[in-house]
C-alpha positions as CSV (number, residue, x, y, z in Angstrom):
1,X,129.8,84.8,159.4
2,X,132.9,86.8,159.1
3,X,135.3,86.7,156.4
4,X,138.1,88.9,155.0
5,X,138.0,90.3,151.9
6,X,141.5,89.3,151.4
7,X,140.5,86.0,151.2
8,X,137.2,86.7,149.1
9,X,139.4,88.2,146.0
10,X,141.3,84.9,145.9
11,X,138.7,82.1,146.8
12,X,135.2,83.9,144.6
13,X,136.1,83.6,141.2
14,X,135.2,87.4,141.6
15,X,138.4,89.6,140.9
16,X,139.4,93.0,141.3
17,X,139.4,94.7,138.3
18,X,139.4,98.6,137.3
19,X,137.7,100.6,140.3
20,X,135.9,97.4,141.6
21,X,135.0,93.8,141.0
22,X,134.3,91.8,138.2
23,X,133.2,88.3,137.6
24,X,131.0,85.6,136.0
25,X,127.1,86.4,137.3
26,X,126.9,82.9,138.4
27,X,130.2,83.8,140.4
28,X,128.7,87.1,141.7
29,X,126.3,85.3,144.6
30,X,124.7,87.9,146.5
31,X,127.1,86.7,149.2
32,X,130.0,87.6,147.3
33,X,128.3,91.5,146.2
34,X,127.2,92.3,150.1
35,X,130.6,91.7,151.1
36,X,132.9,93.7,148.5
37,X,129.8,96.6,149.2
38,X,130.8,96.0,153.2
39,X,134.4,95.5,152.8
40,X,134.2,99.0,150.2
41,X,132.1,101.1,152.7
42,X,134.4,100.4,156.1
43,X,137.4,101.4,154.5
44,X,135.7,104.8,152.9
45,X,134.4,105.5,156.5
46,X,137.7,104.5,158.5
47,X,140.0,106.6,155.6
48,X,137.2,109.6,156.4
49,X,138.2,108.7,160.1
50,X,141.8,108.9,160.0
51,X,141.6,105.9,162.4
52,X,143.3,102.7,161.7
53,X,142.0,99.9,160.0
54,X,140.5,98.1,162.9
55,X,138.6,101.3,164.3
56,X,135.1,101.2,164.7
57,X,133.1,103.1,162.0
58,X,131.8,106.9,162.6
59,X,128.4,107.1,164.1
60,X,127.8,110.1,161.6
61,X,124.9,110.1,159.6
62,X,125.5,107.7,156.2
63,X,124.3,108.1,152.9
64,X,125.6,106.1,149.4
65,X,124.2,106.0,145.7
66,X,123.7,103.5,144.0
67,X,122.7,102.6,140.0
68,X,123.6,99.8,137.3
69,X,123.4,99.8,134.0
70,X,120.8,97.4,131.9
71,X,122.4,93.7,132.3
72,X,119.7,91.6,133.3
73,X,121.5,90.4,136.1
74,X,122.1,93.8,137.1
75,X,118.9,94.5,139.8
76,X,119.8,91.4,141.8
77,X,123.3,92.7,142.9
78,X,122.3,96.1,143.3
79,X,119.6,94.9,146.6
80,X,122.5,92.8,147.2
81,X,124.9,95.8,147.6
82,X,122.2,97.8,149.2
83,X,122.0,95.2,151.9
84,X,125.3,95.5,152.2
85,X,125.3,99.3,153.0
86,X,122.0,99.3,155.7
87,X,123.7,96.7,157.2
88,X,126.2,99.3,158.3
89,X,123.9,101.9,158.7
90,X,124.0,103.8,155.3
91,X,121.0,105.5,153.9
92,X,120.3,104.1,150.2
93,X,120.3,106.5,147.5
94,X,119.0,105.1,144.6
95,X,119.4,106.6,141.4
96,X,117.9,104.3,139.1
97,X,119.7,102.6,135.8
98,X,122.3,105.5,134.5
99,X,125.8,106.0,133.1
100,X,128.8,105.7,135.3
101,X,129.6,109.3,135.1
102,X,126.3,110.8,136.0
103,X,126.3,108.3,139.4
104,X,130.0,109.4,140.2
105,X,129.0,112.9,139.1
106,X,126.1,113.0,141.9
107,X,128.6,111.2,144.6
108,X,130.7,114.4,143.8
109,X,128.3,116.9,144.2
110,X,126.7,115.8,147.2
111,X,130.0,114.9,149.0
112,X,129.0,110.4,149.1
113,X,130.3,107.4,147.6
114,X,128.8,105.9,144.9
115,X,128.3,102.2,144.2
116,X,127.9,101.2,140.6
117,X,126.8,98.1,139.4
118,X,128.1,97.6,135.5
119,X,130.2,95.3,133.8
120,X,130.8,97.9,131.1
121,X,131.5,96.0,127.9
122,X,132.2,92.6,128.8
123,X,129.6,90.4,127.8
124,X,126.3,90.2,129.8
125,X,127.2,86.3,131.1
126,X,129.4,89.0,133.5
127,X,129.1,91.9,135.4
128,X,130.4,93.7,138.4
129,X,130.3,96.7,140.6
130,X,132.4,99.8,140.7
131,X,133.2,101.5,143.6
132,X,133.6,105.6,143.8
133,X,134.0,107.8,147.0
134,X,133.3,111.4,147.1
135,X,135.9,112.8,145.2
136,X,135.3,110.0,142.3
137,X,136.8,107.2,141.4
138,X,138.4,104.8,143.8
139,X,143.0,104.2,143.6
140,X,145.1,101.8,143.8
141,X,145.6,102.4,147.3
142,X,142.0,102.2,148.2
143,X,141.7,98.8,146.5
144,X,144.5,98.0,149.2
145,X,142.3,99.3,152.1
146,X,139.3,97.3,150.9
147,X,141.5,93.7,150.7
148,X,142.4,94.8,154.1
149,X,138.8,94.4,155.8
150,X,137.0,91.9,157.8
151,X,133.1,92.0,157.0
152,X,130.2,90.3,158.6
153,X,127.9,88.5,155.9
154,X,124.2,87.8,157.8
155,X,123.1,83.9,157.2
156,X,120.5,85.2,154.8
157,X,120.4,88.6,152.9
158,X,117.1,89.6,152.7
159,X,115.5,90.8,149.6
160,X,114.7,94.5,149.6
161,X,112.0,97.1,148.6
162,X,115.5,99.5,148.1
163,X,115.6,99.0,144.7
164,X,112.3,100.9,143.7
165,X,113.3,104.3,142.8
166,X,110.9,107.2,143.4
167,X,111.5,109.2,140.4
168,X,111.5,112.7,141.8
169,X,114.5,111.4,144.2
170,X,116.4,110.9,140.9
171,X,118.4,113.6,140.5
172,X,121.5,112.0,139.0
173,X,120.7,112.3,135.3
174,X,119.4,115.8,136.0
175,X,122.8,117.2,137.2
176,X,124.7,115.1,134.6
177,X,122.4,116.7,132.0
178,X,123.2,120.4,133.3
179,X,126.9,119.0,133.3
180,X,127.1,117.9,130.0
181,X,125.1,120.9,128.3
182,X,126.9,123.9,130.8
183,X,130.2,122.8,128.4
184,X,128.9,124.0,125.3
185,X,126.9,127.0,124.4
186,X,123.3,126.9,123.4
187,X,122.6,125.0,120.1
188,X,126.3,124.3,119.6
189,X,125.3,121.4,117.1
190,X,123.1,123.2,115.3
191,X,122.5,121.9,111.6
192,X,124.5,118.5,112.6
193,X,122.8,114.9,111.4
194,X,124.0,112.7,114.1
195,X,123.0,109.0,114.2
196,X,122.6,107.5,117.4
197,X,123.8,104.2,117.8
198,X,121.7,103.1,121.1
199,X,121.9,99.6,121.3
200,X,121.8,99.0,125.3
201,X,123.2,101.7,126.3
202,X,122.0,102.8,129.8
203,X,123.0,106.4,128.2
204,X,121.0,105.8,125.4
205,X,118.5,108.1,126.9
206,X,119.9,111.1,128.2
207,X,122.6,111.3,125.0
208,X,119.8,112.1,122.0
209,X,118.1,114.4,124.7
210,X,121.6,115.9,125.3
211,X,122.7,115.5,121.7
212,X,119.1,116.9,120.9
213,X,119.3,120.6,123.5
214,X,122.5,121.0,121.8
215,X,120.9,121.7,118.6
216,X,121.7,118.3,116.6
217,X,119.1,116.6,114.6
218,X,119.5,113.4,115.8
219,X,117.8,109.6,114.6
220,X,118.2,106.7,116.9
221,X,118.7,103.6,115.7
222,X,120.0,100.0,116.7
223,X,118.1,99.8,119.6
224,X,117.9,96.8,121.6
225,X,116.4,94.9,124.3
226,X,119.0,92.5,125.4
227,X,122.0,93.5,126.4
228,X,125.3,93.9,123.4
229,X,128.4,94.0,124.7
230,X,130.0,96.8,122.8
231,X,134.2,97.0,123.8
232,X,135.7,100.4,122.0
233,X,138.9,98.9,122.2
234,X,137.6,96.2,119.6
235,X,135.2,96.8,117.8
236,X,132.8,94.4,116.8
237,X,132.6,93.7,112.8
238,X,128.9,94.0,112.8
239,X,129.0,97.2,114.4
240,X,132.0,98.2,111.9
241,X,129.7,97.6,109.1
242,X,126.8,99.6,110.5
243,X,128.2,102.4,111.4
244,X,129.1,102.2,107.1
245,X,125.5,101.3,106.2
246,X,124.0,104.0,107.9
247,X,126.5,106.6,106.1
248,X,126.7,105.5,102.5
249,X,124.1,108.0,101.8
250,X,125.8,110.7,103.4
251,X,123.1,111.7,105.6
252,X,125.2,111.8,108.6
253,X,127.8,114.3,109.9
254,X,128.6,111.2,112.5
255,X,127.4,108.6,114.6
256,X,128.1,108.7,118.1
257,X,127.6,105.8,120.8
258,X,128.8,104.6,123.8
259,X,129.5,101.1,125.6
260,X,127.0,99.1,128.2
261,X,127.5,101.8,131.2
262,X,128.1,104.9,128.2
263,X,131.8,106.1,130.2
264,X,133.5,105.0,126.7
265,X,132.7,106.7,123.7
266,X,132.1,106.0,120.3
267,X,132.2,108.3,116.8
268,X,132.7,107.9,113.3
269,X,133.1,110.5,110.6
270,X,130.8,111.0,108.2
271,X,131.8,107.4,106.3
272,X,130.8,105.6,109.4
273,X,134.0,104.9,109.9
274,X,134.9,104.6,113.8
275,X,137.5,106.6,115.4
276,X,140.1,104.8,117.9
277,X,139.4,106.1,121.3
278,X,143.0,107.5,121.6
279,X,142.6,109.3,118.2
280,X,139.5,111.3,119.7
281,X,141.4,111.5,122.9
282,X,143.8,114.1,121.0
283,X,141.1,115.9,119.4
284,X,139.2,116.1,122.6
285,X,141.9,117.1,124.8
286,X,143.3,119.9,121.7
287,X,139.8,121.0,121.6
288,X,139.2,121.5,124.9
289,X,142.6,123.1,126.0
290,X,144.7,121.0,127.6
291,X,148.1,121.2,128.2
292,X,149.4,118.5,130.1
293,X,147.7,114.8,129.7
294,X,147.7,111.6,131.2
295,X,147.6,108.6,129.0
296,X,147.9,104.8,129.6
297,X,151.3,103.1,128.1
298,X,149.2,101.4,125.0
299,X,148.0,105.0,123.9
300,X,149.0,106.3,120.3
301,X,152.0,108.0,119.9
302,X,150.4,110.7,117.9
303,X,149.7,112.4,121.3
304,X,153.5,112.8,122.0
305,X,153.9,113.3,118.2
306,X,151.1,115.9,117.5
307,X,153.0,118.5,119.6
308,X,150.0,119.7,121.1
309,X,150.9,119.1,124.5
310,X,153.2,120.5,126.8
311,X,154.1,117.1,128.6
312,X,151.9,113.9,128.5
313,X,152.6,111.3,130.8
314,X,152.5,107.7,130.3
315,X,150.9,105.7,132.9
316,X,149.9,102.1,133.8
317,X,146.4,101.1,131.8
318,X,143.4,101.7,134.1
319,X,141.6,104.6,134.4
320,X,143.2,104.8,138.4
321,X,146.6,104.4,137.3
322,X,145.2,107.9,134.7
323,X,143.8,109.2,137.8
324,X,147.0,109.3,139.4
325,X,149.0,110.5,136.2
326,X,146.1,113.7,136.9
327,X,147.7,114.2,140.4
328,X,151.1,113.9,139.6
329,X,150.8,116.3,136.7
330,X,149.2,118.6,139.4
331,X,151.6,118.1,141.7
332,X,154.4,118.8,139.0
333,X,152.4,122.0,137.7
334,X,151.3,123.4,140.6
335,X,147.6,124.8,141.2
336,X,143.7,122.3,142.3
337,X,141.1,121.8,139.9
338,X,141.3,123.8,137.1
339,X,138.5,124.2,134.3
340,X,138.9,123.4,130.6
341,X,138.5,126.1,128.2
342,X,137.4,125.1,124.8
343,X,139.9,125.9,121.4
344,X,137.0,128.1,119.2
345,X,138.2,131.5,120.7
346,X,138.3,133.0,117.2
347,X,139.6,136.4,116.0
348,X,136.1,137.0,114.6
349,X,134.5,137.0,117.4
350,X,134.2,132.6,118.0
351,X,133.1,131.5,121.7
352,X,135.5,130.8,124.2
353,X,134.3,127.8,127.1
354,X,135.4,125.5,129.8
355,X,134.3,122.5,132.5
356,X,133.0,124.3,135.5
357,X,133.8,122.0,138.7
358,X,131.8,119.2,139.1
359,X,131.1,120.2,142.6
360,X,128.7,123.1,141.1
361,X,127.0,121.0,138.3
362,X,123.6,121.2,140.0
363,X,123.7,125.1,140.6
364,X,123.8,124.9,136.7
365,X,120.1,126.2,134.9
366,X,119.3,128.1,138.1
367,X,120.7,129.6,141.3
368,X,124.8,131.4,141.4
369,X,126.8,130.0,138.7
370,X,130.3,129.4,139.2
371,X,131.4,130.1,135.1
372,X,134.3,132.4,134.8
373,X,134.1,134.9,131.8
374,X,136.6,136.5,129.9
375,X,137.9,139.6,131.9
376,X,136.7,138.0,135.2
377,X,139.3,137.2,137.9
378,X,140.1,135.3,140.6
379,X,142.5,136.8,142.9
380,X,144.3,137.7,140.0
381,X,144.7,135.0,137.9
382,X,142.2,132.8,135.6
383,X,140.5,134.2,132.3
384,X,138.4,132.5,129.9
385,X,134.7,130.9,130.4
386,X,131.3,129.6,128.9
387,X,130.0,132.0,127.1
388,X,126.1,133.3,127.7
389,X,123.8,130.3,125.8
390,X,122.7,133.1,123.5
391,X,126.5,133.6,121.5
392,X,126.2,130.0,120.6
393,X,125.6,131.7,116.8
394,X,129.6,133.0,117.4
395,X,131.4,129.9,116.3
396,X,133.4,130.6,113.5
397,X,136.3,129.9,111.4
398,X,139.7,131.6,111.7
399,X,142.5,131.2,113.8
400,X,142.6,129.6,117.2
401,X,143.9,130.4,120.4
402,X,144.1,128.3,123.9
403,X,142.1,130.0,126.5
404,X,142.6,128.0,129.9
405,X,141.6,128.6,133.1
406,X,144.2,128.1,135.5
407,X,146.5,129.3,133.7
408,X,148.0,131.9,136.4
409,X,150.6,134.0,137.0
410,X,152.2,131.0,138.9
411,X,152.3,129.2,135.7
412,X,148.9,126.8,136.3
413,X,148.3,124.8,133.2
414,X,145.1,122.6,132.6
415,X,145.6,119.2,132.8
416,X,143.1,115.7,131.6
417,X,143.7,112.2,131.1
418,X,142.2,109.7,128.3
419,X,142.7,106.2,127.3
420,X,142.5,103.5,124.5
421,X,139.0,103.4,124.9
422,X,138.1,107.2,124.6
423,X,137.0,107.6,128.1
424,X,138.0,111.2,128.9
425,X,138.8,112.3,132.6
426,X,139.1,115.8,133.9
427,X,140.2,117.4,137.7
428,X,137.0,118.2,138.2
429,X,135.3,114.4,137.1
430,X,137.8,112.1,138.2
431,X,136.0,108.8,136.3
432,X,135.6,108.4,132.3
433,X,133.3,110.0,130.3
434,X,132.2,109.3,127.1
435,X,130.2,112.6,125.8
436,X,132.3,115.2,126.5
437,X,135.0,114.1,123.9
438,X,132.1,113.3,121.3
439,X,130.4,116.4,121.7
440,X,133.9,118.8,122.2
441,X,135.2,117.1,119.0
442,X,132.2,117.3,116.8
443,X,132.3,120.9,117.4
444,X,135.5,121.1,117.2
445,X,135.9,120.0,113.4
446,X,132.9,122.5,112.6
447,X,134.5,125.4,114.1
448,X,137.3,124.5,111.6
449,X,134.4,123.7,108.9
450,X,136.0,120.4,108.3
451,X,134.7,116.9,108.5
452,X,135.5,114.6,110.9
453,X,137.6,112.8,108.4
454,X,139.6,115.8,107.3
455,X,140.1,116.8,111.6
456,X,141.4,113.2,111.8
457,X,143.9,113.7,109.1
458,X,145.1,116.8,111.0
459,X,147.2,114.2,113.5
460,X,150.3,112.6,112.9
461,X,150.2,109.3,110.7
462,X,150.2,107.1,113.5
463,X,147.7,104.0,112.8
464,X,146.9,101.9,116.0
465,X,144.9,98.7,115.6
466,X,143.6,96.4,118.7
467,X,142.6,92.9,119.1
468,X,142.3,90.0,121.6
469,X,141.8,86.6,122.5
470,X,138.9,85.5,125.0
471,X,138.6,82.9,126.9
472,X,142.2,82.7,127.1
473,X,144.0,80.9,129.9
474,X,145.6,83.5,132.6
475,X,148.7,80.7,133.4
476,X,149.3,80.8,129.4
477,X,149.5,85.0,129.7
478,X,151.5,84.6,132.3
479,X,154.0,82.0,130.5
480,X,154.1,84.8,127.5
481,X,154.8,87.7,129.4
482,X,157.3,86.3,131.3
483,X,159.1,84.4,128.4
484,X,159.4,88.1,126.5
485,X,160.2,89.6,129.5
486,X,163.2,87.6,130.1
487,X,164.8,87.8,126.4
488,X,162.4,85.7,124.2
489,X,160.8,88.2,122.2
490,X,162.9,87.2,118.6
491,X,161.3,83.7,119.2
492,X,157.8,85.1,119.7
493,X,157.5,88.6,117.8
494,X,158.9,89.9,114.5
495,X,158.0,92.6,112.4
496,X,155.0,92.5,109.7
497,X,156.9,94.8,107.0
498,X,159.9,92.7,107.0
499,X,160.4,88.5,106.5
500,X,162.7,88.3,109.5
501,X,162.4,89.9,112.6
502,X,163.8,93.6,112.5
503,X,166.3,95.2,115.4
504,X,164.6,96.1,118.6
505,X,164.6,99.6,119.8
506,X,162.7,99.5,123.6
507,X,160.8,97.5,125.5
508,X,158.7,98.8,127.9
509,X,157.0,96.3,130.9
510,X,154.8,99.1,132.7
511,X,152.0,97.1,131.9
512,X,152.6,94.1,129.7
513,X,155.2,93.6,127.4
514,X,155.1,96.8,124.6
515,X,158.0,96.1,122.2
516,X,159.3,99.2,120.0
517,X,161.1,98.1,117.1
518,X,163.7,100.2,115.3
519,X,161.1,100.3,112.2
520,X,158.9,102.0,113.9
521,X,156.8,99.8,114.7
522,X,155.1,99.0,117.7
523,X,153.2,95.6,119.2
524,X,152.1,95.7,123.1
525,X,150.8,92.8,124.7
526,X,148.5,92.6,127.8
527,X,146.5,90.5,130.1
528,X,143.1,92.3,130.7
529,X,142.4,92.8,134.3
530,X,138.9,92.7,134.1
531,X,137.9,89.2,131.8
532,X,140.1,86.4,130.6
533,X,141.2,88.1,127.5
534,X,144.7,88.4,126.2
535,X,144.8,91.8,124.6
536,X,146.9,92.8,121.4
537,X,147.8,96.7,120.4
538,X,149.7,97.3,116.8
539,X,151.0,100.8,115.7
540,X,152.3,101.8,112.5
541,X,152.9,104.3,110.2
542,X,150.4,102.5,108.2
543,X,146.7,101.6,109.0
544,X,146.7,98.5,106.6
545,X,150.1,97.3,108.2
546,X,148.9,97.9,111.8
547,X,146.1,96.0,111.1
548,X,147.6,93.0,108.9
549,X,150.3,93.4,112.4
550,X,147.6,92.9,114.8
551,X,146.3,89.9,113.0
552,X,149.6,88.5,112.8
553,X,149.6,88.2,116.3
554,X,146.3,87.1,117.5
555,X,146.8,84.5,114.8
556,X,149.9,83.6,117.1
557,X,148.0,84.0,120.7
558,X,145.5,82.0,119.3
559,X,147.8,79.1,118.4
560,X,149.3,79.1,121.7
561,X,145.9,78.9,123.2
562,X,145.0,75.8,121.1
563,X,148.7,74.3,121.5
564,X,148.2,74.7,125.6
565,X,144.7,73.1,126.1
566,X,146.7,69.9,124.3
567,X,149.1,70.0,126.8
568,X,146.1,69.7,129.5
């Protein structure tokens, strides 16, 4: 049977969300998951091509990777996919149950596409499968090439013996390991408590043996065999109060956890209070270098605020619309993938650090290392690097300088993206990642012998609080959106510090409605694109009155959710 995948997006129940498709599990038939996997695969092979869409594929030698996180539905659409891909003549790579990262990490460095099957925080009656090609994360205009393709779905799919992983063919967590621990010298945590919240996180793993090589004494707790749905954009009140528990003695410097497929970070200072991902986005980005950044619209304006960047560009939310912020930044700066280089360079002698490419994270631990040192040049240009594992013992105090690699004669700068949720993307590892800005920031603050706490206070007082609304009707959204779109907002918004509704400065519609009042205050509203959730951002000067803001207004979504299932 052939059907278009056109057609499939707008007759499954199974949408396109961020970097793939997302849906109710009862939604996601194996049906529906062979032919997104088909419909993903031809276009990666007729865009390697060239050719137009109705060539036939390559006869080249094929080969994918494939993983999932720990959803119990999870191993079914995985064979599913798989069927998908030797149906088509791919060789299956499978790399067992992993983070997002690491999977798109080993698409990278072995020059394949990467299929990974993950509803990231969304609750486990969902799931879905995110599609990466060699270079990492799949655009906007590759979701166009997919809706484009006719696929043939067999009468049956088969089961398959695909899904068993031989351990020694997975590599994945390997390289992502070297990744992770080539950023940061030797024992770079030393003498630092962490908690590690695990719950069931498919990073749980690797991040205490990561957190652990790095030097931190860390204690796992929270652990769990069925599946929590952990969104850093809002933060459960459960895990709120945990994070509080396990700190009231002070015998943590942090915890540190991650969502369902560990690409979104989580850390809390040493009062177990949680940091907003765009908070540690700053922090991240500051301590690793960065000059320019890509952020989605519903970012903190701290970043713009904090002066720390040389330009940061506001994009559409979606780690592809970030993606393409990246490029144009590149394209506006001039110079490829550049490396990161770490803020600890101190005048006594601190370390100085930065990303190597992602293409060379498995020569890492063994073979020619592509680190650039201070003093070592490339055709005349870059200085900085990762300093030998045994200076780890050089991070100091004292003042700070920006050491950057890429930073030419021809004016090169370094360049990253990050969004609400923490997820932190580089040139060289073009999908979120959630330890990088736990582990740069942690360091961070000790290099400046501060708390997290006290590193926090360094930014602008800019307080940004999220909430949403689930289950909520997409028409209704719609019917919102558009009625503050076209002039309504004085009949639907109003400002929490004063009893009428203050003067309006902007409104922005690059994704949603974000109103700017002349206050200072800020509420953005949003339909999610990967769940039927209403979303609600709040930013103040203020973090009680971006809070008491935010629950203003879910108060009111929630209304008009109630008010339009009367109407039905």
């Amino acid at each position: 049977m052939q059907i278009s995948i056109s057609s499939l997006m707008d007759s499954s129940g199974v949408a396109f969300g961020t970097s793939g498709a997302r849906g109710l599990v009862e939604k996601m038939t194996d049906e529906v998951c062979f032919a997104y996997t088909a419909g993903f695969l031809q276009h990666i092979m007729k865009a390697r091509s060239g050719s137009h869409k109705d060539a036939p594929l390559a006869n080249s030698h094929k080969k994918v990777a494939f993983g999932g996180d720990l959803r119990p539905s999870t191993p079914r659409i995985i064979k599913a996919c798989m069927q998908a891909a030797k149906s088509l003549g791919f060789e299956c790579d499978y790399q067992g149950f992993l983070p997002s990262p690491a999977l798109a990490l080993y698409g990278i460095k072995n020059g394949i596409p990467s299929v990974m099957v993950t509803g990231s925080h969304i609750p486990e009656n969902r799931n879905g499968i995110k599609f990466c090609d060699s270079n990492g994360e799949i655009t906007k205009e590759d979701e166009k090439g997919i809706r484009e393709q006719v696929v043939e779905i067999p009468s049956v799919i088969a089961d398959t013996n695909c899904g068993k992983v031989i351990p020694a063919q997975a590599m994945a967590l390997q390289i992502y390991k070297s990744y992770i621990l080539s950023l940061f010298p030797k024992n770079a945590l030393a003498n630092t408590n962490i908690a590690l919240y695990q719950h069931s996180a498919v990073g749980r793993d690797i991040a205490f043996e990561i957190l652990t090589e790095l030097g931190a004494t860390v204690t796992a707790v929270g652990r769990s065999d069925k599946f929590v749905p952990v969104d850093t954009e809002a933060i459960r009140a459960e895990d709120i109060e945990f994070a509080r528990e396990l700190c009231k003695n002070n015998e943590f410097y942090c915890v540190v956890s991650t969502d369902g497929d560990s690409d979104r970070p989580l850390l809390s200072d040493e009062n177990g209070n949680w940091f907003r991902g765009d908070s540690l986005g700053i922090l991240a980005a500051k301590a690793l270098g960065i000059d320019a950044i890509a952020i989605p619209v519903s970012c903190n304006t701290a970043a713009e605020k904090s002066g720390f960047f040389k330009e940061v560009l506001r994009t559409k939310i979606g780690s592809p619309f970030v993606i393409e912020g990246i490029k144009k930044l590149e394209a506006k700066y001039g110079g490829g993938k550049q490396e990161l280089h770490r803020e600890c360079a101190t005048q006594q002698g601190g370390i100085r650090g930065g990303i190597p490419p992602a293409s060379h994270a498995g020569e890492i631990g063994g073979g020619r290392q592509e680190l650039h040192r201070e003093g070592a040049t490339q055709q005349g240009g870059i200085r900085g690097g990762i300093p030998p594992a045994s200076h780890a013992g050089e991070i100091g105090g004292g003042r700070q300088e920006l050491h950057r690699e890429g930073a030419t004669q021809q004016g090169g700068i370094s360049i990253a993206g990050y969004e609400a949720n923490g997820g932190f993307l580089t040139q060289s590892l073009t999908t979120r990642d959630a330890l990088t800005p736990i582990i740069s920031t942690i360091m961070y603050a000790k290099s400046q012998n501060q708390t997290l706490s006290q590193l926090l206070a360094t930014l602008p007082p800019r307080y940004t609080t999220s909430g949403l609304v689930k289950e909520f009707p997409s028409e209704l959204a719609d019917e919102i959106l558009k009625e503050l779109q076209n002039g309504g907002v004085t009949g639907v918004v109003g400002s929490a510090s004063e009893p009428t509704p203050v003067p309006i400065k902007n409104i922005n519609t690059t994704d949603g409605v974000r109103i700017e009042f002349l206050s200072g205050e800020i509420v953005h509203f949003r339909k999610s694109g990967n769940a039927p959730e209403f979303r609600c951002y709040t930013e103040t000067e203020s973090e009680m009155l971006s809070i008491r803001l935010n629950m203003q207004y879910i108060t009111f979504l929630e209304k008009k959710k109630e008010n339009f299932a009367k109407r039905l």
